[in-house]
Structures are given as structure tokens and as C-alpha cells.
Backbone as XML, in Angstrom:
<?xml version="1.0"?>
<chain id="A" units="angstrom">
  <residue number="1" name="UNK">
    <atom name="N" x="4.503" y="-9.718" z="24.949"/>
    <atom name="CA" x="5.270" y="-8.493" z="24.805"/>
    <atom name="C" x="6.333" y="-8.641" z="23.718"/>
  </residue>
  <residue number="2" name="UNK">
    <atom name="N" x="6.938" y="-9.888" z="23.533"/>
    <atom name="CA" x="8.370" y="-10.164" z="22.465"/>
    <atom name="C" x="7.184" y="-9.966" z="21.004"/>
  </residue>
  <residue number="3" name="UNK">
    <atom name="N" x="5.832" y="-10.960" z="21.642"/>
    <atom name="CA" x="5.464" y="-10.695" z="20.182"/>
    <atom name="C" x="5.128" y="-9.240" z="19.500"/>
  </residue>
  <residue number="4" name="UNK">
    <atom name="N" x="4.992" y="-8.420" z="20.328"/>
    <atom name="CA" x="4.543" y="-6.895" z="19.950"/>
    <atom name="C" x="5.488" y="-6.469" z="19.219"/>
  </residue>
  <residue number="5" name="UNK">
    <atom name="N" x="6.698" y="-6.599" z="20.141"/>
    <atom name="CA" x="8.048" y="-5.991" z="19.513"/>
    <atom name="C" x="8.785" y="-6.501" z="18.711"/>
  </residue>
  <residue number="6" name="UNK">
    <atom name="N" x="8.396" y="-7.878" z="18.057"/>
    <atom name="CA" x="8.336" y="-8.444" z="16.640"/>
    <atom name="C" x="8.046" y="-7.560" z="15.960"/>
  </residue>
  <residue number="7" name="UNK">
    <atom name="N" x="6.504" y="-7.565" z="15.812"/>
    <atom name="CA" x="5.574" y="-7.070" z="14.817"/>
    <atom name="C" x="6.137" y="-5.699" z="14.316"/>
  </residue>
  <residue number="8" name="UNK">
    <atom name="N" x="6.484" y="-4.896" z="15.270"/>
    <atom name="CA" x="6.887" y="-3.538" z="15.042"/>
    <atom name="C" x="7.994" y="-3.224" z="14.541"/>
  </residue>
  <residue number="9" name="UNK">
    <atom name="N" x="9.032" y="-4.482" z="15.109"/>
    <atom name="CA" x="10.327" y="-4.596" z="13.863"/>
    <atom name="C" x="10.011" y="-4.776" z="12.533"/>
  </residue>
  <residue number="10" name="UNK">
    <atom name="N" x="8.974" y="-5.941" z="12.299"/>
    <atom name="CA" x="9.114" y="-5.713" z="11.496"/>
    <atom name="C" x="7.961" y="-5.187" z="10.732"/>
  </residue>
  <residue number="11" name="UNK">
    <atom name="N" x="7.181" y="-4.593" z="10.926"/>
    <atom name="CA" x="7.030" y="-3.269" z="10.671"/>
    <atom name="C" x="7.287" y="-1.922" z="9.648"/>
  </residue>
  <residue number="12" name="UNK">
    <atom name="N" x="8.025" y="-1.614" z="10.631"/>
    <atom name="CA" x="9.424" y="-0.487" z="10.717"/>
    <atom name="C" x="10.350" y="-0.713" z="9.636"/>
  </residue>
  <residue number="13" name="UNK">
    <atom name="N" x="10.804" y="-2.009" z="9.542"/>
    <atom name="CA" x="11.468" y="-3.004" z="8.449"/>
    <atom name="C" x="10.846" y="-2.440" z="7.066"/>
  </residue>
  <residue number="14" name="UNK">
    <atom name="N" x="9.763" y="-2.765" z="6.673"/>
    <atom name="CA" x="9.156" y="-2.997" z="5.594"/>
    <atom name="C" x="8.953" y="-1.410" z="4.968"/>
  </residue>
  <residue number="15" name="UNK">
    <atom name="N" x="8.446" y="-0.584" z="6.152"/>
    <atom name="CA" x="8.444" y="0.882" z="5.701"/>
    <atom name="C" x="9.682" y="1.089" z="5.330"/>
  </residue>
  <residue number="16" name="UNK">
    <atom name="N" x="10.566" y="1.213" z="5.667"/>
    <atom name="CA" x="12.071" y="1.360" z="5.167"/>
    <atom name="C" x="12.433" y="0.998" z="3.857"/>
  </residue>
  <residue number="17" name="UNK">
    <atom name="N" x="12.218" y="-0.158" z="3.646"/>
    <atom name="CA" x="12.305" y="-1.014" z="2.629"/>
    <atom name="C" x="11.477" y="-0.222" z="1.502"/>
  </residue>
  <residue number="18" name="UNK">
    <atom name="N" x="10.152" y="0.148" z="1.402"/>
    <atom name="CA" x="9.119" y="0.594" z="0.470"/>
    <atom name="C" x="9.794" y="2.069" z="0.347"/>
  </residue>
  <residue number="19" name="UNK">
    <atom name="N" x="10.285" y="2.735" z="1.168"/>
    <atom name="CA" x="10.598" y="4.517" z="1.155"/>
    <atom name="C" x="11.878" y="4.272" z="0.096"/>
  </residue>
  <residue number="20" name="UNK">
    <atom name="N" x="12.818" y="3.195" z="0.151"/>
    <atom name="CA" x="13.627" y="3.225" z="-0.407"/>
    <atom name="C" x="13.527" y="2.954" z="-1.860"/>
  </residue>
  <residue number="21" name="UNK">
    <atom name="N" x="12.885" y="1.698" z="-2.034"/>
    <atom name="CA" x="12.429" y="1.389" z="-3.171"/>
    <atom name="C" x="11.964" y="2.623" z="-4.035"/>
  </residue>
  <residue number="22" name="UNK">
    <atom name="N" x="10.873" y="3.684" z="-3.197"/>
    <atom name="CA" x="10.133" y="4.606" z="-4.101"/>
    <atom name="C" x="11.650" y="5.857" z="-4.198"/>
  </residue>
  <residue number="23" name="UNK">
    <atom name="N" x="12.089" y="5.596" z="-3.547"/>
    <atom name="CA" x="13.356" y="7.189" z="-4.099"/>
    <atom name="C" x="14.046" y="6.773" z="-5.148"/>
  </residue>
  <residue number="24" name="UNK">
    <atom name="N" x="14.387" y="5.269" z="-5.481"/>
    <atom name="CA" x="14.805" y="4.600" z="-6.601"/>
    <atom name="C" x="14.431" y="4.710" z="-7.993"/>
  </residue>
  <residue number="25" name="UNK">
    <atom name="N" x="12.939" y="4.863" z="-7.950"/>
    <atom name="CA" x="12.123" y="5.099" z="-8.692"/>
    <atom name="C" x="12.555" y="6.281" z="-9.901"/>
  </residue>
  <residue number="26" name="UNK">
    <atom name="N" x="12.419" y="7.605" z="-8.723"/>
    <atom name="CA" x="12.312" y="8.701" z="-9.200"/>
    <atom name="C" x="13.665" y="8.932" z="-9.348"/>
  </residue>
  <residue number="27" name="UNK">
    <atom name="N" x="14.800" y="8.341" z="-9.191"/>
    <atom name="CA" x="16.149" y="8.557" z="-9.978"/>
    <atom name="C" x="15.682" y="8.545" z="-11.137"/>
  </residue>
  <residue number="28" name="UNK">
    <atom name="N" x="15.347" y="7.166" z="-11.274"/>
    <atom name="CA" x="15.908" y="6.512" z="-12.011"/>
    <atom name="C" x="14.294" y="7.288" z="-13.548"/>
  </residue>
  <residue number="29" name="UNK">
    <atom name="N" x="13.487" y="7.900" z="-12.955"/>
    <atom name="CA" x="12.945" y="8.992" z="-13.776"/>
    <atom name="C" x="13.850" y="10.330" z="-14.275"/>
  </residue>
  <residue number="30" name="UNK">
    <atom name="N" x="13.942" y="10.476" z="-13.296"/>
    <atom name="CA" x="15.085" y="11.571" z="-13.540"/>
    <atom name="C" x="15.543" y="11.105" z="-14.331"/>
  </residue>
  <residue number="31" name="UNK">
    <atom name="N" x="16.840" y="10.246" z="-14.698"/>
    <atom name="CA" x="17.611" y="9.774" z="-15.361"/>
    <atom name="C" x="17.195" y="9.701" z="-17.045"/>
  </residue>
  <residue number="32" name="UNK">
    <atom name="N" x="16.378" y="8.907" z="-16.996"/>
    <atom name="CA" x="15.655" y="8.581" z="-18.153"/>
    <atom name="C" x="15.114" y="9.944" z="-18.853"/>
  </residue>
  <residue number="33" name="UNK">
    <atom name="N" x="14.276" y="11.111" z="-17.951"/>
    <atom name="CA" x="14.620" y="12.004" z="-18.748"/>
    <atom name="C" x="15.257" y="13.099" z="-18.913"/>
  </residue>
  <residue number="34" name="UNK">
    <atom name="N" x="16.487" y="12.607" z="-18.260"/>
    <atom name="CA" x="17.481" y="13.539" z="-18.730"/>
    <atom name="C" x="18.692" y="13.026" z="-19.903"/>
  </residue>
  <residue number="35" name="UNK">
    <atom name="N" x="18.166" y="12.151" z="-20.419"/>
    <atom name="CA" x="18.885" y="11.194" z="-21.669"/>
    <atom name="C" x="18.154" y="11.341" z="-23.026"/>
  </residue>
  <residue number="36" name="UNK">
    <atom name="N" x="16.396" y="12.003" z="-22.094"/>
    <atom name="CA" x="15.923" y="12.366" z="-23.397"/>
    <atom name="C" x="16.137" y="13.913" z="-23.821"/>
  </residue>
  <residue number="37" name="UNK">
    <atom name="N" x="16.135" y="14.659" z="-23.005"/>
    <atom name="CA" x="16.335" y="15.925" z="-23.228"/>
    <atom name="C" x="17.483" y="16.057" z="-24.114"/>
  </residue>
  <residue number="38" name="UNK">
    <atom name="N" x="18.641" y="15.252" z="-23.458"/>
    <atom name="CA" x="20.068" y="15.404" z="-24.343"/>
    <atom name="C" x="19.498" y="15.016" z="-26.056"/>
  </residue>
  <residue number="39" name="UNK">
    <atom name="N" x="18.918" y="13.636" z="-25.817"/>
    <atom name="CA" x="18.759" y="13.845" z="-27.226"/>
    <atom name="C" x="17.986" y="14.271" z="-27.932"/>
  </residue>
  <residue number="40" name="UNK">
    <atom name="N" x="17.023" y="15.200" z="-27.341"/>
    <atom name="CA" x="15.853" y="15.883" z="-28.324"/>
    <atom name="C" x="16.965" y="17.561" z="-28.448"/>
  </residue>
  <residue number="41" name="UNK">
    <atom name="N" x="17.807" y="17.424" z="-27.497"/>
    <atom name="CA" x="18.943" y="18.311" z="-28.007"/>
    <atom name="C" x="19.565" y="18.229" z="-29.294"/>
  </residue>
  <residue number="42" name="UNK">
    <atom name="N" x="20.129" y="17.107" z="-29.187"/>
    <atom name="CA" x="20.977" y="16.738" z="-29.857"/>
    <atom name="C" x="20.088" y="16.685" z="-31.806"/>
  </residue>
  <residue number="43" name="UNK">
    <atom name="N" x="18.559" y="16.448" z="-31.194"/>
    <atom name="CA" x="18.042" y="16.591" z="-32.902"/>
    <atom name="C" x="17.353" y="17.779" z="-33.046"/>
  </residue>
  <residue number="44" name="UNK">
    <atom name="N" x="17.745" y="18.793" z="-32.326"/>
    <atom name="CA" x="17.322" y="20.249" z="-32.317"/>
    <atom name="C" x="15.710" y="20.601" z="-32.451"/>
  </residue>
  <residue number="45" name="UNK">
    <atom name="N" x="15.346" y="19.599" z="-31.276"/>
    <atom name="CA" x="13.881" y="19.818" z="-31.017"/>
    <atom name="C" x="13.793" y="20.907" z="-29.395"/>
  </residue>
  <residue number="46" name="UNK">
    <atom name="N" x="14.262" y="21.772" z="-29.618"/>
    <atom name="CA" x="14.540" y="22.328" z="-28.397"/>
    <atom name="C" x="13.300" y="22.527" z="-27.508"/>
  </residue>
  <residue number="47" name="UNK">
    <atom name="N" x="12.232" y="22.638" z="-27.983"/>
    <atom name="CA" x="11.271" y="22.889" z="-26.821"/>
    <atom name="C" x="11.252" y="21.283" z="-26.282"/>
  </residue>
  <residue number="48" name="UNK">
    <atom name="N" x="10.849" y="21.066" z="-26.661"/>
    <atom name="CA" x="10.947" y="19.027" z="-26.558"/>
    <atom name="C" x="12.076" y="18.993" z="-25.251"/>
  </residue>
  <residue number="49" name="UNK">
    <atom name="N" x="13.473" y="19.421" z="-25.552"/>
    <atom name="CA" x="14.039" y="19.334" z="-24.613"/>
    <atom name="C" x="14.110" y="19.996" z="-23.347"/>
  </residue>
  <residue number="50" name="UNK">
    <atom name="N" x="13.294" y="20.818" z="-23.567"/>
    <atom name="CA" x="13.054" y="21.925" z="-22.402"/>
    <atom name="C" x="12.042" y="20.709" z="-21.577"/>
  </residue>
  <residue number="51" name="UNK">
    <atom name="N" x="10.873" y="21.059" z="-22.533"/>
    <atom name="CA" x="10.038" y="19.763" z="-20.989"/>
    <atom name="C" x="10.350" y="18.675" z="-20.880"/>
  </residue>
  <residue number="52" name="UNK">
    <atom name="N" x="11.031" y="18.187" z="-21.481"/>
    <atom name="CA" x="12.269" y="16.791" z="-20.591"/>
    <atom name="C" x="12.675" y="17.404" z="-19.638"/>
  </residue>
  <residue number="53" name="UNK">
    <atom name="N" x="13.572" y="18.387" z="-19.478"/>
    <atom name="CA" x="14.491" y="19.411" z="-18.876"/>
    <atom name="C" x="13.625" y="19.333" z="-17.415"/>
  </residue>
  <residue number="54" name="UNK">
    <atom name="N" x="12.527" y="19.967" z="-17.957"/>
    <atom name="CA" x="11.298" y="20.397" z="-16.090"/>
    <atom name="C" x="11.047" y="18.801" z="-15.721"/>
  </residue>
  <residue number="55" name="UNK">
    <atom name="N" x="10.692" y="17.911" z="-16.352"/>
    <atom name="CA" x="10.228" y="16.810" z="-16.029"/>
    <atom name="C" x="11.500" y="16.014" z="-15.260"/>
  </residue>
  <residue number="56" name="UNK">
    <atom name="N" x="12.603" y="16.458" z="-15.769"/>
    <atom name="CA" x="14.075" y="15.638" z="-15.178"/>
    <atom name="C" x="14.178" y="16.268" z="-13.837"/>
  </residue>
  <residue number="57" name="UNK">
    <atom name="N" x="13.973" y="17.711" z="-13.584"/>
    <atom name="CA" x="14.154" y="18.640" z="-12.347"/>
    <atom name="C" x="12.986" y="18.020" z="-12.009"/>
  </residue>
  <residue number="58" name="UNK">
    <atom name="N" x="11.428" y="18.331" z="-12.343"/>
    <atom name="CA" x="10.437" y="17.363" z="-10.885"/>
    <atom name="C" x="11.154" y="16.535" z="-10.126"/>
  </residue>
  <residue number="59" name="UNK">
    <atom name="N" x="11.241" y="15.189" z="-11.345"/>
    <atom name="CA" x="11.566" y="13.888" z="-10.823"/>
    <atom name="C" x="12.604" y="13.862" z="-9.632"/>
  </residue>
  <residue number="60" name="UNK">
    <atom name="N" x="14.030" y="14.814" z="-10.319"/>
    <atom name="CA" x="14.728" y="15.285" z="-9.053"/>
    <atom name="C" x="14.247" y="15.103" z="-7.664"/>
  </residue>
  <residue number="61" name="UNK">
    <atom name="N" x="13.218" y="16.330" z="-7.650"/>
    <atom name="CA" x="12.780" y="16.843" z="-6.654"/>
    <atom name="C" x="11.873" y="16.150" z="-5.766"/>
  </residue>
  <residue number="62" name="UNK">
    <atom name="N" x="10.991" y="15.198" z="-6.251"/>
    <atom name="CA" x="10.878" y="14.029" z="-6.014"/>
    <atom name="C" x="11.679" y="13.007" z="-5.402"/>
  </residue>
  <residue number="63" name="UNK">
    <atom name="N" x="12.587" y="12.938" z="-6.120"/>
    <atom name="CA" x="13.711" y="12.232" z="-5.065"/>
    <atom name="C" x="14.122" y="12.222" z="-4.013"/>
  </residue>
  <residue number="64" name="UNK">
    <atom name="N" x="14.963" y="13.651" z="-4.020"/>
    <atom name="CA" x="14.813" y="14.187" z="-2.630"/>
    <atom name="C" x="14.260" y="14.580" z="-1.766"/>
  </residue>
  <residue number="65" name="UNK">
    <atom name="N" x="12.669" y="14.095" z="-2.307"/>
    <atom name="CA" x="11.772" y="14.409" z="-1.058"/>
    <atom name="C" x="11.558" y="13.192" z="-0.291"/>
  </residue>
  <residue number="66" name="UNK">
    <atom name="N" x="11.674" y="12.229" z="-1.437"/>
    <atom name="CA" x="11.730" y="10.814" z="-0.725"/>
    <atom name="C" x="12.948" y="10.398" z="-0.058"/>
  </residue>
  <residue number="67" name="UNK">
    <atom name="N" x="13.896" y="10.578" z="-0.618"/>
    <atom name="CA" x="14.976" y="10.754" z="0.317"/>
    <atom name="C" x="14.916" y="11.314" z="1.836"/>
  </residue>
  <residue number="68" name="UNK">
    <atom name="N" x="14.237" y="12.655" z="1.812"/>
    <atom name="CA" x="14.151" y="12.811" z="2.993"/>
    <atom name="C" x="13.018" y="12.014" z="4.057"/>
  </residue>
  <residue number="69" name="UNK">
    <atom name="N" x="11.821" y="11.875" z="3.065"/>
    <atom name="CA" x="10.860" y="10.964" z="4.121"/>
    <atom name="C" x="12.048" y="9.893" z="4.390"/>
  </residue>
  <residue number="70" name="UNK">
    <atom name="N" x="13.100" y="8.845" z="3.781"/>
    <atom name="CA" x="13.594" y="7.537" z="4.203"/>
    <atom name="C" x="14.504" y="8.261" z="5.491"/>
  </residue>
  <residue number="71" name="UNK">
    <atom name="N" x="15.094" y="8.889" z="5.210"/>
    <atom name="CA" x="15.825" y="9.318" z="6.076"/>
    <atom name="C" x="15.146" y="9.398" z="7.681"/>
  </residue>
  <residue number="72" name="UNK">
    <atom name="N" x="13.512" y="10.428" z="7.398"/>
    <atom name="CA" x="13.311" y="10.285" z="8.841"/>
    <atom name="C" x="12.446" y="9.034" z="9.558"/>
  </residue>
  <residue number="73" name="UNK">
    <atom name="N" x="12.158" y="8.266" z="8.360"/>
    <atom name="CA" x="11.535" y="6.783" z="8.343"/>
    <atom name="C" x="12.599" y="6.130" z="9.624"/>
  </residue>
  <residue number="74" name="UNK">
    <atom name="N" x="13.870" y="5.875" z="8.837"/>
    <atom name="CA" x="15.483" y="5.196" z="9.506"/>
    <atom name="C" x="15.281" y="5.718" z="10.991"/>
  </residue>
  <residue number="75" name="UNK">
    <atom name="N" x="15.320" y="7.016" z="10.938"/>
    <atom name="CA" x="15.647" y="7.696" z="12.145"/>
    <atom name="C" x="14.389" y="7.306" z="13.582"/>
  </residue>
  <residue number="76" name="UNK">
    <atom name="N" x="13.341" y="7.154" z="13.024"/>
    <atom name="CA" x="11.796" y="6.800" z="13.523"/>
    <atom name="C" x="12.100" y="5.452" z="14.458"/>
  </residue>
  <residue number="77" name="UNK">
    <atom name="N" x="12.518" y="4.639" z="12.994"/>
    <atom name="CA" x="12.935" y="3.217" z="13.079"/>
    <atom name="C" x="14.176" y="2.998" z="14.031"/>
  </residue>
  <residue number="78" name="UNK">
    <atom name="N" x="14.901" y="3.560" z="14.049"/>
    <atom name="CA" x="16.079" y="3.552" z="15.443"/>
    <atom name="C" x="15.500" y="3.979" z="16.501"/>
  </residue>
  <residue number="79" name="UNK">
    <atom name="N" x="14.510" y="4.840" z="16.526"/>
    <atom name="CA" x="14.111" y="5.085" z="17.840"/>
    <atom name="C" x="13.453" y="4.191" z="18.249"/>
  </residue>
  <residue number="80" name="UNK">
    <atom name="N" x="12.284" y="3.815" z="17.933"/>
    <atom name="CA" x="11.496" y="2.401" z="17.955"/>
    <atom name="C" x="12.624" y="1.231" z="18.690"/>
  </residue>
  <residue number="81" name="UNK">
    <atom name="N" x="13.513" y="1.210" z="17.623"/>
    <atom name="CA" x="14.256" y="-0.186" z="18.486"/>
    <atom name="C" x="15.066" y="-0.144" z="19.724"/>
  </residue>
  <residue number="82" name="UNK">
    <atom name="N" x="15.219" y="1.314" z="20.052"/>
    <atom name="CA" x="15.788" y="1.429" z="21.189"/>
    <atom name="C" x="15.320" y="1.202" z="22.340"/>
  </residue>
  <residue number="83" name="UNK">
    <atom name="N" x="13.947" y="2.021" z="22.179"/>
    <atom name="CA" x="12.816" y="1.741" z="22.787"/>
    <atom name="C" x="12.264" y="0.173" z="22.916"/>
  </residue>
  <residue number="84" name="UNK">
    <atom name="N" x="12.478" y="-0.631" z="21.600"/>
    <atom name="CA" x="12.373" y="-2.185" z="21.870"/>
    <atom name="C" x="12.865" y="-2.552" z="22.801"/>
  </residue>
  <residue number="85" name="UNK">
    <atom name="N" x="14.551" y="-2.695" z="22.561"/>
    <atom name="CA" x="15.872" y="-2.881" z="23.238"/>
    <atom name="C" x="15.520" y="-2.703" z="24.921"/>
  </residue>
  <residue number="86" name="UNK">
    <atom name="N" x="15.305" y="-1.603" z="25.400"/>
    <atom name="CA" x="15.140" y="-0.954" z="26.703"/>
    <atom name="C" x="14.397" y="-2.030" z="27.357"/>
  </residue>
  <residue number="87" name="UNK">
    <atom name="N" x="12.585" y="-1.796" z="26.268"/>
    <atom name="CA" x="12.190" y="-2.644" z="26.903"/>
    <atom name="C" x="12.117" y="-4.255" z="27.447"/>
  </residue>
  <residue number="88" name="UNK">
    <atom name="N" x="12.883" y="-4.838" z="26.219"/>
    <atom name="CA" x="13.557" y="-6.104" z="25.999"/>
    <atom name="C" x="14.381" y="-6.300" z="27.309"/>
  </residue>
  <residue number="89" name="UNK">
    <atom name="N" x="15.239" y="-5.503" z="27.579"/>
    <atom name="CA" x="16.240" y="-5.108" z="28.815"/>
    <atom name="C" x="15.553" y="-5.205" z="30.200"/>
  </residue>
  <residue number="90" name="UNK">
    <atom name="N" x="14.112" y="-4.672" z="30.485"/>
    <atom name="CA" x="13.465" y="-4.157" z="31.725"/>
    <atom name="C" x="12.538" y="-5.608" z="31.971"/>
  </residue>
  <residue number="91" name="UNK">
    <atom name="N" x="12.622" y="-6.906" z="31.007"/>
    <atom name="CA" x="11.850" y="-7.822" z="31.187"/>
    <atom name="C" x="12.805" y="-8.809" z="31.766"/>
  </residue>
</chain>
């Protein structure tokens, strides 16, 4: 039974770990092109900067979608260990 509720820690662990990693990602897309947009601004390639522009908002949006999967990943993952805990408790 301890070994089950190993496994599932860690588990639970690793998903966490990977959800986070991937929202990192898509900042850090975002980011990148929103540094290009500025400067395809800045050399008055304006359409250029426009689809940087949508590609910086995806990536965004992206983010915060992964953001929200980590979020209910965490939340999953606390329940799980409570549920460990309990049962850890009832042995």
C-alpha cells in the first residue's frame, strides 16, 4: 500500500513539473515575439509586425491555458495527497 502511494506521489510530482515547464515555454514565445514585432516596428515593416503581434497574443494565450491546466494539475495533486495522508493515517 506505501508502495502505491509512492508511485502516485510521485507521479503527480512529475506532471506538475512537465505542466510547468510547458507554460515556460510559451512565455518565453511570447516574449521573443514580441521583441520582434517592436523591431520590425521600429524598421517600418509594419505588416511583419502585425503577425509578430498575433503570434505574441497566441503564444499568450497559450500560456494561460497552460497555466490553467498547472493550476488544476496542483489542485488534483493536493487532493491525491490528502487522500494519501488519510490513508497513510487509517493504516
Amino acid at each position: 500500500m506505501k508502495l502505491r502511494l509512492l508511485f502516485l506521489f510521485s507521479v503527480l510530482l512529475s506532471v506538475c513539473i512537465s505542466a510547468f515547464a510547458q507554460d515556460d515555454y510559451y512565455r518565453k514565445k511570447a516574449e521573443s515575439y514580441t521583441r520582434e514585432a517592436a523591431y520590425c516596428t521600429k524598421k517600418g515593416k509594419i505588416d511583419n509586425a502585425r503577425t509578430y503581434t498575433r503570434y505574441a497574443d497566441s503564444a499568450m494565450d497559450n500560456y494561460k491555458t497552460q497555466m490553467r491546466y498547472a493550476s488544476q494539475a496542483d489542485e488534483k495533486a493536493t487532493q491525491y495527497l490528502r487522500w494519501a495522508a488519510d490513508a497513510l493515517i487509517k493504516l
